[in-house]
Each structure stands twice: as C-alpha cells, then as structure tokens.
C-alpha positions as a printed Julia matrix, in Angstrom:
612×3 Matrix{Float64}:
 -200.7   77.13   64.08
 -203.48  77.38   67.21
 -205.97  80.0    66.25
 -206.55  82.43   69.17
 -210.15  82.55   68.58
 -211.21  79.16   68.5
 -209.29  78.22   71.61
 -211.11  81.41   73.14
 -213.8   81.07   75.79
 -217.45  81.57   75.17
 -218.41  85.31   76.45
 -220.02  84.94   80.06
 -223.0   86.77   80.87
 -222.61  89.17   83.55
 -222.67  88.0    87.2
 -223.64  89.66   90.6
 -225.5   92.56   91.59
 -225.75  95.38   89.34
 -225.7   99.25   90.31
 -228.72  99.21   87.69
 -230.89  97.48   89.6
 -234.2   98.35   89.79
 -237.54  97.08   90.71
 -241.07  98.65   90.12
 -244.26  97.75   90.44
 -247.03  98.26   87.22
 -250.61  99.15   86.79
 -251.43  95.58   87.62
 -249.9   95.27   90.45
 -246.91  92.87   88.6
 -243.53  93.09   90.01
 -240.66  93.89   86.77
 -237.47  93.23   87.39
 -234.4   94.93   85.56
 -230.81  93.84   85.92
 -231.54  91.4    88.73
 -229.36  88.22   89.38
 -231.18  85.11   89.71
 -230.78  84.89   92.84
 -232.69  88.1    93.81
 -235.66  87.23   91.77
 -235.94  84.54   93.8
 -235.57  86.69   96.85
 -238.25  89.14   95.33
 -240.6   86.77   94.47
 -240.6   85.7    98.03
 -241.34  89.54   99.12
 -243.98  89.72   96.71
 -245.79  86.58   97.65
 -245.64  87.14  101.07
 -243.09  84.26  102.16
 -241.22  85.6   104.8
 -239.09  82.44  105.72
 -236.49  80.7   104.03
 -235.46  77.11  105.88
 -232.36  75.36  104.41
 -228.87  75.14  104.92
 -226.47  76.66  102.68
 -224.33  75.26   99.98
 -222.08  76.31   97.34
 -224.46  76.18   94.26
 -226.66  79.0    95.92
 -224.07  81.35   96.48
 -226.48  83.7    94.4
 -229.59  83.34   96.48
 -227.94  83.59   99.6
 -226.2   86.86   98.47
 -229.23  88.39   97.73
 -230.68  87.3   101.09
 -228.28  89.81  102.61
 -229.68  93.3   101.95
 -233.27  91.71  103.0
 -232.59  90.55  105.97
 -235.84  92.66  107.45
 -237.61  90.7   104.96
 -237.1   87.12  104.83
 -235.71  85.15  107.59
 -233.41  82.54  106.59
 -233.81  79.51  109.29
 -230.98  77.3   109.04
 -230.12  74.09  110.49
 -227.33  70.75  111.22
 -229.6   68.78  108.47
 -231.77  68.98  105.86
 -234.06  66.92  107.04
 -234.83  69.24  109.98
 -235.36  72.15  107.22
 -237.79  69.93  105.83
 -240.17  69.51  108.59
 -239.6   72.7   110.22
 -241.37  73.96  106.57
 -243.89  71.31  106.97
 -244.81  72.55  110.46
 -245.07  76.31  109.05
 -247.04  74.75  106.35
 -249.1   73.47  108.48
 -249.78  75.92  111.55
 -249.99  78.67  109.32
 -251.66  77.97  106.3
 -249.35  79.44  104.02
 -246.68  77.89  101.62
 -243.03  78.42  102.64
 -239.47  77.61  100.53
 -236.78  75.32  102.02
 -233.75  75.92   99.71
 -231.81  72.75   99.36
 -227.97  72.09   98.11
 -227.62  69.72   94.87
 -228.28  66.03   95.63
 -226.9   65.7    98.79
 -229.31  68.26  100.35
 -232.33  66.67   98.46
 -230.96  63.37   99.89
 -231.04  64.39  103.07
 -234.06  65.73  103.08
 -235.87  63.41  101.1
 -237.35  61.57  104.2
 -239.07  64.4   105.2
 -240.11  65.54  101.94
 -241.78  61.92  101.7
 -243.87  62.78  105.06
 -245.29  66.26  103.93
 -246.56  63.98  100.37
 -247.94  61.62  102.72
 -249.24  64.21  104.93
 -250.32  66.56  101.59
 -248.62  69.06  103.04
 -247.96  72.51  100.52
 -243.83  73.14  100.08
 -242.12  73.93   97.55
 -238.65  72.8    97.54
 -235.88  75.23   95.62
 -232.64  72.86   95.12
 -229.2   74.42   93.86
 -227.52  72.81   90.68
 -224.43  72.03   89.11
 -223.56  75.25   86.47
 -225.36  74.78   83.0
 -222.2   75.0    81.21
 -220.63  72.3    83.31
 -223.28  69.83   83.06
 -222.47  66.53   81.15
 -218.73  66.51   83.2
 -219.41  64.32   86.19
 -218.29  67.5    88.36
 -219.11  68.11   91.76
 -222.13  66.92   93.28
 -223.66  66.41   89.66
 -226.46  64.34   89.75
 -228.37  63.78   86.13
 -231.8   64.3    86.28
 -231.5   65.51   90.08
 -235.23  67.26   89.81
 -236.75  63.76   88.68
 -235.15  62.55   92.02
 -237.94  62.89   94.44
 -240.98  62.44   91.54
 -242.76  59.86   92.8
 -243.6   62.1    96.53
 -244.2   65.35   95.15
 -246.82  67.02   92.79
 -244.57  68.54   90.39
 -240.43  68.39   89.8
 -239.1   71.02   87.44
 -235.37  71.75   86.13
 -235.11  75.75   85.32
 -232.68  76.2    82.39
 -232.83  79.89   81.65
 -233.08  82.49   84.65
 -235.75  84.64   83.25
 -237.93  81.8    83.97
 -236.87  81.9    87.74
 -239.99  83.72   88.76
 -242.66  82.04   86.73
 -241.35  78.81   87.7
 -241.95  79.41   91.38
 -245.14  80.15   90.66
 -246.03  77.36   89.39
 -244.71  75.77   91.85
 -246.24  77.28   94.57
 -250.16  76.85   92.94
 -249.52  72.93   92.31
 -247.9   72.54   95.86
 -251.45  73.68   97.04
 -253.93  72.36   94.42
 -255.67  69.35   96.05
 -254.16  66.97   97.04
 -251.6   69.06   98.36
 -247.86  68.51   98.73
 -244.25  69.19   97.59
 -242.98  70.65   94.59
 -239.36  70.55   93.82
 -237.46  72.77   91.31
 -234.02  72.6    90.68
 -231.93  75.7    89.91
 -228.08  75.73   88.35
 -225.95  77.61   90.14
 -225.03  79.98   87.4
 -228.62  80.88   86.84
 -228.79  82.04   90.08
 -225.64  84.22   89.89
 -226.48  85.61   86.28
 -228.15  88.98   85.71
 -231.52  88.8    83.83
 -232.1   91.91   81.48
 -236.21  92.28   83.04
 -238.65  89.84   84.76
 -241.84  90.17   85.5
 -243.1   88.44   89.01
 -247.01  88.24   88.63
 -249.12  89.19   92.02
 -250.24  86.37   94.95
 -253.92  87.69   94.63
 -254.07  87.03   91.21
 -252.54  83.5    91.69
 -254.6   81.69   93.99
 -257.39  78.91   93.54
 -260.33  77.85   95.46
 -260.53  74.74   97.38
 -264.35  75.05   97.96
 -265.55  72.61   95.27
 -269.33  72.04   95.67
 -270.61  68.33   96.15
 -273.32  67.3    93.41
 -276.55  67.6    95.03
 -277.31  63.84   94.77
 -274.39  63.57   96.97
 -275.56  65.38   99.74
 -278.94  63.98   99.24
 -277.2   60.16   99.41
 -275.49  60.63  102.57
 -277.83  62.4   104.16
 -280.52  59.57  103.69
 -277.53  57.11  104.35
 -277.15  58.76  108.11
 -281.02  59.26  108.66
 -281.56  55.57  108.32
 -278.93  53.82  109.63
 -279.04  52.52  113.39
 -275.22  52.5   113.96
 -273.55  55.85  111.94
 -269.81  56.59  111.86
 -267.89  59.48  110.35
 -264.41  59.46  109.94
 -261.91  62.5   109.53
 -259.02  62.03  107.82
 -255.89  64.01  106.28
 -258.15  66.55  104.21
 -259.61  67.97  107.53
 -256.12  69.38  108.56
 -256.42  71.96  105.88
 -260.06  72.3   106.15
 -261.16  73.42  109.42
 -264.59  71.33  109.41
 -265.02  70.14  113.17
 -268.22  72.91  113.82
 -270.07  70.81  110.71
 -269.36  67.49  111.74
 -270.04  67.76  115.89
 -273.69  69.36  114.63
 -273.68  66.36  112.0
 -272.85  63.95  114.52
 -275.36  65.26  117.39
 -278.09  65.89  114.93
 -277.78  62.18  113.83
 -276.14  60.26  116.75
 -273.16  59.26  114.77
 -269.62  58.02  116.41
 -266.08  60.44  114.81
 -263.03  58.69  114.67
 -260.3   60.25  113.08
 -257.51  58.66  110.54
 -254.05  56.97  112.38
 -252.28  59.3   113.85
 -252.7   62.23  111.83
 -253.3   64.86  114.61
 -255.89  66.1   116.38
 -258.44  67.95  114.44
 -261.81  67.0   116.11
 -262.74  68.14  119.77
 -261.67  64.87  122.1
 -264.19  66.01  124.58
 -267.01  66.18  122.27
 -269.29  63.06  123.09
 -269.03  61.52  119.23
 -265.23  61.09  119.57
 -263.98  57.67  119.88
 -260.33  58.37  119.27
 -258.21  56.92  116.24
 -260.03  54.09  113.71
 -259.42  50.41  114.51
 -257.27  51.57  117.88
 -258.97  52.96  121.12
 -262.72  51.31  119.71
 -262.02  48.88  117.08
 -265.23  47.13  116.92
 -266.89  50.47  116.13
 -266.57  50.87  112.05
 -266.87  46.59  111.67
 -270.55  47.56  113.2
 -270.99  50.51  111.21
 -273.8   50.42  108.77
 -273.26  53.89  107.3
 -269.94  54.97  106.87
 -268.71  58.39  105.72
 -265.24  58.92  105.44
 -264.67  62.53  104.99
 -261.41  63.39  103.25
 -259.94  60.24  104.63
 -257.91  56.86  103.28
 -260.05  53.81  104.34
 -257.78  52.76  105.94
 -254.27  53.73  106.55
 -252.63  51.26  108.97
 -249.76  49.1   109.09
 -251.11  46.09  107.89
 -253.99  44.56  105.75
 -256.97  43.84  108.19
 -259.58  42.59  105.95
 -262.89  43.84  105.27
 -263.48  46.58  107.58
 -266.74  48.53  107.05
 -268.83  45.5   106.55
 -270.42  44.83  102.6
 -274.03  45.72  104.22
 -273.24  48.98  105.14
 -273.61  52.22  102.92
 -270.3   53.81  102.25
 -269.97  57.35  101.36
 -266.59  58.78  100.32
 -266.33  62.82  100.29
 -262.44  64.31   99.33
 -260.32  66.1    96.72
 -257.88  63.91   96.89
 -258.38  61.74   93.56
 -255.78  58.72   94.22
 -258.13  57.68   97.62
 -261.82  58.6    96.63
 -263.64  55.05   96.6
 -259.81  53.42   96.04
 -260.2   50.88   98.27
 -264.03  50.18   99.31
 -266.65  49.74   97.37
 -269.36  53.32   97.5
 -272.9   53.63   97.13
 -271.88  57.31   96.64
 -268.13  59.75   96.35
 -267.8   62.6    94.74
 -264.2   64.9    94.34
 -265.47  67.5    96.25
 -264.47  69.99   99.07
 -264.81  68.31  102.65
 -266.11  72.0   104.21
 -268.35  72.42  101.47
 -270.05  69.06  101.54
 -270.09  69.2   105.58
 -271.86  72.41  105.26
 -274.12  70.93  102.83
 -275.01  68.14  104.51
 -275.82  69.7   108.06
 -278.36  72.08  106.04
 -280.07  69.32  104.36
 -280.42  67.35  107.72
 -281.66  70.49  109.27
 -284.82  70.53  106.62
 -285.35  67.22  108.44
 -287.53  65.72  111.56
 -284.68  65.12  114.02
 -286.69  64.93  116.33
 -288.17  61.25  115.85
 -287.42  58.27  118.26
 -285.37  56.49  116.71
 -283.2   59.51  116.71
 -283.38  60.34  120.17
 -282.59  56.97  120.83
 -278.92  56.86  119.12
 -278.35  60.1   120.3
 -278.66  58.3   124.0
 -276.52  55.89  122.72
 -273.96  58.23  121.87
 -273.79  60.08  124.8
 -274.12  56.71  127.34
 -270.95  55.05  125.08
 -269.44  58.27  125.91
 -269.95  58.46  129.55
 -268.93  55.04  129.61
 -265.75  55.41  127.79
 -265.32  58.43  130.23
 -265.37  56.49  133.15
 -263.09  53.74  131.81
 -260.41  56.3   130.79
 -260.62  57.35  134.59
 -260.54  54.38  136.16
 -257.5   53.19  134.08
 -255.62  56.28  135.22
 -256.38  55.39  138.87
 -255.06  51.79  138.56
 -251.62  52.93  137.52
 -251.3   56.41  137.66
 -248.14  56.29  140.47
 -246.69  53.27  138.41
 -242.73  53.9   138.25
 -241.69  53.82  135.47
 -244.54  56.39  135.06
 -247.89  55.28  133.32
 -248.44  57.14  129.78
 -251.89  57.96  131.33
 -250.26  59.9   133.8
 -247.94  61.69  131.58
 -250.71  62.9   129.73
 -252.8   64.04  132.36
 -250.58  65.99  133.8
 -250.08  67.66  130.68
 -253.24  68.57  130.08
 -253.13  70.39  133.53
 -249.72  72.07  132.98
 -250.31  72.94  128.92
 -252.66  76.44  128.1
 -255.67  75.89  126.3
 -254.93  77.54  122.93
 -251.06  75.65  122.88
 -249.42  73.86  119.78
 -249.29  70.88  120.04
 -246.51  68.22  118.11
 -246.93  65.3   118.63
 -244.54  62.11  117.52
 -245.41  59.46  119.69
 -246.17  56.45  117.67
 -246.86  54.01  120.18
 -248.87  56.55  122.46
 -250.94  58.75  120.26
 -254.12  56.58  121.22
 -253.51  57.68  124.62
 -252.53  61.1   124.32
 -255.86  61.72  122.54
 -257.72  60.25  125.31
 -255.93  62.39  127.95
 -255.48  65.5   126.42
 -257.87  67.89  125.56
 -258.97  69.56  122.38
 -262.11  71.58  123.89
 -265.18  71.97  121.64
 -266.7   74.17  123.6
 -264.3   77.3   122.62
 -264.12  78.59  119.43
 -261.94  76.85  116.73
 -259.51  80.0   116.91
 -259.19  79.74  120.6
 -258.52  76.18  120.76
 -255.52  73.83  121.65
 -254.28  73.01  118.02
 -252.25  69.66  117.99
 -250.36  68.2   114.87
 -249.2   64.79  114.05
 -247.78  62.76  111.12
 -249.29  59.76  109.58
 -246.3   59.22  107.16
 -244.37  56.74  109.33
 -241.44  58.25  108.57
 -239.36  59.27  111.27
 -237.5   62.39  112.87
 -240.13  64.8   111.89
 -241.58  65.98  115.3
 -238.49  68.27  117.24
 -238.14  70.35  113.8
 -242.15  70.75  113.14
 -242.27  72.26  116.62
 -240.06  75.0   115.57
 -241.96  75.42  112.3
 -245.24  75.86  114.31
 -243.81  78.22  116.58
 -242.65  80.71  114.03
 -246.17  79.82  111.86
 -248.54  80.0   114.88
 -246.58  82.63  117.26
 -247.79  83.9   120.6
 -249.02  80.48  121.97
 -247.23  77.94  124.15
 -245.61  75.0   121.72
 -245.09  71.47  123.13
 -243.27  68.92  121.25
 -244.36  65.51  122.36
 -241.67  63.1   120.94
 -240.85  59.29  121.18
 -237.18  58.79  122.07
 -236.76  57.01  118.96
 -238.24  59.94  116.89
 -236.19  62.53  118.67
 -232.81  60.24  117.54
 -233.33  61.13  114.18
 -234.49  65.2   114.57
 -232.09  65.89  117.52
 -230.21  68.19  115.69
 -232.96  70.7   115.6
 -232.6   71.71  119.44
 -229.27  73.5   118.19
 -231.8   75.38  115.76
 -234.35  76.15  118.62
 -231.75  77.44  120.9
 -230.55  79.86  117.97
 -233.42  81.35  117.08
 -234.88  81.52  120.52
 -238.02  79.31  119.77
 -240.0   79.21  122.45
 -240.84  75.26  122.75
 -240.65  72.59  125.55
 -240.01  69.46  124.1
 -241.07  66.45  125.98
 -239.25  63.46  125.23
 -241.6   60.12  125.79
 -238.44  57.45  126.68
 -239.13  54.29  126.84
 -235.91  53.11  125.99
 -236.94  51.3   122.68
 -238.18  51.19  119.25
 -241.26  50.22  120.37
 -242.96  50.75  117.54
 -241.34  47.87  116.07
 -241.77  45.5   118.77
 -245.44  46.46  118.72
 -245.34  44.51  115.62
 -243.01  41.86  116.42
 -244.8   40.48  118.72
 -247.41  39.8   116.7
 -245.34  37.21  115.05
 -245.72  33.96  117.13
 -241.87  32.69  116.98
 -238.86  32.61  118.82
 -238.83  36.68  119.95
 -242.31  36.73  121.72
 -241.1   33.31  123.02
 -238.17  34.7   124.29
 -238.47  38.77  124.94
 -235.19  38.9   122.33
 -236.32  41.75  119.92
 -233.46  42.38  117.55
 -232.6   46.19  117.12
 -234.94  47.14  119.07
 -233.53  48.41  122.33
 -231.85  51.65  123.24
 -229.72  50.72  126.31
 -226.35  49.89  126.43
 -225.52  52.79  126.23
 -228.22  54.56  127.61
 -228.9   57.39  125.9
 -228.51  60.76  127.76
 -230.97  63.43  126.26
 -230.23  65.75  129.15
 -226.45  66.03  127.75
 -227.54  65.89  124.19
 -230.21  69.07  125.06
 -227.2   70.79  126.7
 -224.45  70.25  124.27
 -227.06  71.87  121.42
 -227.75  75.07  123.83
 -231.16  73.79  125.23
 -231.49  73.44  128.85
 -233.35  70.69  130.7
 -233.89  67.68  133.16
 -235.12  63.83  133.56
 -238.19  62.9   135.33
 -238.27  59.28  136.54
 -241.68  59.64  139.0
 -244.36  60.56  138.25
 -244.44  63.15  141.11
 -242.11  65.03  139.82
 -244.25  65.8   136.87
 -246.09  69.13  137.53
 -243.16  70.86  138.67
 -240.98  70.11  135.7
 -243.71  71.13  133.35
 -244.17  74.12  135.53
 -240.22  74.99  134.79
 -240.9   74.06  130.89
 -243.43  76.8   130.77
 -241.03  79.1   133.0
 -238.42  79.1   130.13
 -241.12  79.49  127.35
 -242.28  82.8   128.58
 -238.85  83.77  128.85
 -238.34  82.77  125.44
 -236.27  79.93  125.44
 -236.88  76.37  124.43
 -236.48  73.41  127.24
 -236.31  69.65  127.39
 -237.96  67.22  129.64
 -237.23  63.23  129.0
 -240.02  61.65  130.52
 -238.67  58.07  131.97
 -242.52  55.67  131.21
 -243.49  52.44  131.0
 -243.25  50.27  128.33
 -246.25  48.9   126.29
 -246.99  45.77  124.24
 -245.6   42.98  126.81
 -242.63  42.46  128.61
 -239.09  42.34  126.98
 -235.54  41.91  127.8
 -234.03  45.6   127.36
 -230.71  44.48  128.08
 -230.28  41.96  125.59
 -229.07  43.58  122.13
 -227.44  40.66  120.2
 -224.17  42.35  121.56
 -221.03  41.71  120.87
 -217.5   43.8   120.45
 -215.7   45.39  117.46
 -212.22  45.32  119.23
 -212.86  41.83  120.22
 -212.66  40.93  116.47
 -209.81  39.23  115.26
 -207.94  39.98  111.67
C-alpha cells in the first residue's frame, strides 16, 4: 500500500511578489530587503548602484527579473535586441563611453552562446560587464531538461575575470557585487554569474544590498619612485624616444601627460592596433597605429615606453621589434602583459595616469632646455610637417577616384562630423587611414573633444551595437558608426534596435565588397591566389548585398553613395535625421586595398544543380 506522504511533493517556497514587500534604507546607508523575489533584488540592486540599463533579450528562465522590471520602468531601461551578441556590445559601448558598469541579462546557454563572441571582445578590450545569465530550476538540475547546460557559469572562464553559479537567492545581491568590483579591478573585463530560474522567482525572507560608495576601489596605484626616475633618465638620453598607448589609456584619460611628455622630450606616440583613438591625431608626436602608418619608427627606437600597452598585438609574429639596444620601460596594471613579451630595464604594476603624472613632474625638475633637446624636438615637429604634407598630397592624387578613395571618405567626414561626436569605428582594413584623416583635436579640452572607440579583439560584429551603447552612455553628442561591410554582416540586427529606441546614430557602412581583411593576409602568401586574384571566401558579390533594403526592412532609413561627390550632401542628410532623433544609414561604395582581385569569382557552383 503507497504511502501518501512519501509520494508527496517537497513544500515549495513561496513565489512572486508579495503584498509584504518592503524596502528601507539603514543608518549606513545599506539597502534591506524583506519579502522580495529574486528577481527584484536584482532589480534593486541595480537602483541602488546606479545602473540604469538593462541590455538582453528575454527568455523563459528570467521570468522573475523581468517581472520585477515592470513596476520600474522609470528606473531601469531594459534595451533589448534580435541577438545576444548585439546586447553584448551595446553594454561594451556603455561601458566604455560612460565609465560606468552596466548588466546584460542573458538566457541559459544559448544566450551565453550567442553572446560569447562579444563577451570575448570586451576581455580583450578589458572592458567592465557583468553578465547575469538565467538557469535551469535548482530542483530540476541533474535531468537533462531544457536548455540545461552543466557547469554553464564555467562556460565563458577563460575571457572573463570571474564566473559564479548563485545557489541560494539571499546571495543574489552580494553576488552582484562582487561581480561588479572584479569586472572593474585592473585588468578590467567581464564577469558572468549564472542565476536558476527559481531563485529568481522565490521570495527571500530579508537581504541586505550594501551601498556603491562604499564598494568602489582606486585605480591610481603609485609607480615606485625608481620607476619614474628610470624612465625619465631613459627619455632624457636617448636620441630617438617613442611612447606607445595602448588598451589601459581607454580607461585612463592620460593624453594631457603624455603630449607635455612627448614635447618636453621630443618623443614620437603611436598608439596600440586598432584600439581607438585616445591620443590627439593632430598633435605633432602622433604617428598613427605601431608597425602600420610608420613602421620603421619603434625598430629605431632606442627608448621605448609602452604605457599600458601589449608589445605588440598584431596578427602575426614580426620578430624583434624594439631593438635589444634600446631601453624598454613597461608601465600598466594589467599583470598578464607587464614585461610578457620584451625584455625591461624597468616595469612596474602601476597606474598609467599616475606614472604619466609622475613622470612629466620629474622631467620638469629638469634642463629641457639643452641642444640636444631642442634638436629632437625639431625633429619631431619637421617628421610631422612632413607626414602632413604626404597625407595631403595622397588625398590629391586620388581623391575623385570612383570607386571613392578611403582618403576621401574620411575627409569628408571630418568636415561633415561635430567636434565633440562619438565616434565607432570597425573598419579593420582602414583604421590607419581614418586616424590620419580624422581629427581628434588637442587643442580643446579632453571633455570637449571628438571621442572615437575601436576594438582590438578581432572579433567581429561589434561596431553597429557599440554605437547604440555610446549613444545612450555619452548622450547629447552626434554618434557615427564607421563600419566595414563585413563587420556590419554580423551586427546588422542592431539597426532594428536603433530604430526602436530612437538612437540617434548615422551609421556609415565602408563597402568594399569583401572580407578584405582576410585577403590582406592572403596575399601575403606567395601561391596560387596572389598568382591568380582567386581568394576563397572572400568576396561579397553574387549576390550583392543591399544594405539600403536591409536598413529599411529594420526601420532605419538611408541611401548608397557611389561618387565621391555625393559625399557632403549625404552626410549632411545623416546629421539631418540625428537632430531629429532618428538613426540613418549611408553605404559608402570605396576602393579596394591590398592589390587587385577577381570579385566575381567565388568558387561558385549550384545546390539545385546537385544530383541525388
């Protein structure tokens, strides 16, 4: 005979909102909690902290969180999307334009999956998110159900600072935390928590969410004085300085300290591959990315000071760069690059600001004014007139080429564009030229300044959903997206998320009807496709693809430029729809780079033609 009790199921906890909900805040400014569901913790602790945005796109193991998103509507904005990935790097650019550290809320495996490409670019990029992933139940775990994946918050490990699997819902808010302070601790990057759905349904008796003020760390680590004292001495006596910038300077706004640096000691600035724009490219010292628009520079270098910067990231091993002569002085907080792959005659895990500032005040105890110094700080400024008039001259040559000539593209930009706009830009193959035409004035104030992002991670897709990202994190200002037509193939689904929301961005598709970025390296390889222009997978015709009808069928308007005439007025009707408030689209017909090729060969050959 069954026994009614042991067949019986386990009590369940209670579920939902409660009409004894309540919320209060104590002496110390903590936030407690009483009868709250999972789910509006969560919610809370966003209040609390300041988080106002919520990117993700639903599923059915957050039912709790998004419930509780309902009644604080005023309070967080919940940014959805077609695809995780574009909730990914529309956090990243939020991240990055305004300093602070959103959520993206992500559904069970398949919305980590999905988003995992982008989640690998803000690691790269040590960019601060912290990633909130919905669960299978706790009491369902072990079954194979639904979507279970086991282990699902050891899934993206290896590209984030710190994965965590919540198992008890009163742990909700000091979880997130935690979460939030590693995602910004130097290096910088992801965190990823993964909460069960029933945790985020259940009711928690009281909680206590601790204040943001109380919660936040310093970045400003001091440099040892011997250091300072090192590199200082190292840039003093050296006839042919060179600083480079790198990934730690996108966080640390350090351009004031190294154009006095540079001027005081006639040093070059290049700045790491394609990682933005975060020094002025007017500034005499500026000579564009490392190894690309003055590659002989850092191979004559004999002091080199790479300031919060890998040495190097590029596609390929190039040898010994920074010759064995030279002094080499590595300054970051980012422990897994420090010294990692040169040999230093001084690093130190230290604050790039900090040691910037340092440095400029020791030099500035110093005779600048000898010969010798005067004499590189000629140097300097003749390379840069030089370079100047090169830059012009090239633009002359082909600037009414048809297809139209990437120089003219981005001159014309820099004419249409105001001069404290976002910038976005995803153009692999053209980023070397888009710093040399467009202009990041260091004559204005930092705050007043053109601000222009970029991705180093080489993963693509990430540029058309940053742009919204920045918009909402740096608000008020024109935003440009800048995007290769192989980029925008893999974010196009975040123009339907623009048009939504209203986000105020012209995106400016660079088409060159390839994946050039690719070719750029086959052709390096001398065998049969250099021999013969045949590049497999590498071109985008047949069919061509239409942007313009892609744009339109996701609620953004547009139109295709093809000379390079047509230019200033279509930029003129870009920033026509911005201050209306709408985004726009303009694919930009140009000319290809890296050789000739054969566009219309593909390897082709037809599916229905196949025979069973």
């Amino acid at each position: 005979m069954n026994n009614p009790a042991q067949n019986a199921s386990p009590a369940r906890p209670a579920i939902g909102p409660s009409e004894d909900y309540a919320a209060e805040r104590d002496a110390h400014g903590a936030l407690i909690l009483r009868n709250a569901t999972g789910g509006e913790v969560l919610a809370e602790f966003l209040i609390h902290w300041g988080v106002p945005y919520v990117f993700g796109l639903s599923g059915s193991e957050e039912i709790g969180l998004w419930d509780a998103l309902v009644d604080r509507e005023e309070r967080i904005k919940y940014v959805t999307c077609l695809h995780e990935q574009i909730a990914m790097a529309m956090a990243d650019g939020y991240a990055r334009a305004s300093g602070k550290t959103p959520l993206v809320a992500l559904h069970s495996i398949a919305g980590a999956a999905y988003a995992f490409g982008q989640m690998v670019a803000s690691c790269r990029d040590r960019v601060p998110v912290v990633v909130a992933c919905g669960h299978q139940s706790t009491d369902f775990r072990g079954h194979d159900g639904f979507l279970e994946s086991p282990g699902l918050h050891a899934f993206p490990q290896h590209y984030t600072q710190w994965t965590w699997d919540i198992m008890d819902a009163s742990t909700i808010a000091a979880t997130l935390r935690r979460a939030t302070l590693l995602a910004e601790a130097p290096p910088g990057g992801p965190t990823f928590v993964t909460v069960s759905k029933d945790l985020l349904e259940r009711r928690v008796a009281q909680t206590e969410i601790l204040p943001r003020e109380k919660s936040l760390v310093s970045r400003a680590v001091l440099p040892p004085v011997e250091h300072v004292e090192a590199i200082v001495e190292g840039l003093l006596a050296a006839e042919r300085p060179m600083i480079l910038l790198g990934t730690e300077a996108r966080r640390e706004e350090v351009s004031g300290e190294v154009m006095a640096i540079a001027e005081a000691v006639g040093a070059h600035v290049a700045t790491s591959w394609e990682m933005g724009m975060v020094y002025p490219t007017n500034h005499p010292s500026f000579v564009g990315s490392v190894l690309v628009q003055e590659p002989e520079l850092p191979r004559q270098a004999d002091a080199f000071w790479s300031l919060g910067s890998h040495m190097f990231k590029r596609p390929r091993n190039e040898g010994v760069i920074v010759g064995r002569a030279a002094k080499v002085f590595h300054t970051g907080q980012d422990w897994t690059e420090v010294a990692r792959n040169y040999p230093v005659d001084s690093a130190a895990l230290a604050n790039i600001k900090s040691t910037a500032a340092a440095v400029l005040a020791a030099l500035r105890t110093k005779d600048l004014d000898t010969p010798a110094l005067r004499a590189r700080r000629q140097r300097v400024l003749d390379f840069a007139a030089a370079r100047k008039a090169r830059l012009a001259e090239a633009l002359a040559q082909n600037g009414d080429d048809r297809p139209i000539a990437l120089r003219r593209l981005f001159s014309e930009l820099d004419r249409a564009i105001a001069g404290d706009a976002n910038l976005v830009l995803e153009v692999v193959t053209s980023f070397d030229i888009a710093q040399d035409y467009l202009t990041i004035d260091g004559n204005v104030p930092y705050e007043q300044r053109r601000r222009a992002f970029g991705t180093s991670s080489g993963v693509l897709g990430w540029g058309l959903g940053a742009a919204i990202g920045v918009a909402i994190g740096n608000p008020g200002r024109e935003t440009w997206c800048l995007a290769g037509d192989g980029c925008a193939n893999f974010g196009i689904q975040a123009l339907w998320t623009a048009a939504r929301y209203a986000a105020p961005v012209a995106y400016v598709i660079v088409n060159n009807g390839q994946y050039q970025a690719n070719r750029m390296n086959m052709v390096r390889y001398p065998g049969r496709m250099a021999a013969t222009g045949h590049y497999p997978g590498v071109s985008l015709a047949h069919p061509e693809i239409d942007f313009l009808s892609l744009a339109r069928g996701y609620g953004v308007e547009g139109e295709t430029v093809g000379a390079p005439g047509e230019l200033a007025a279509a930029f003129a009707r870009a920033k026509a729809a911005l201050a209306q408030g709408r985004p726009y689209l303009v694919d930009v017909r140009v000319k290809t780079r890296f050789g000739d090729f054969d566009p219309d060969w593909h390897g082709r050959f037809s599916i229905a033609d196949l025979k069973p």
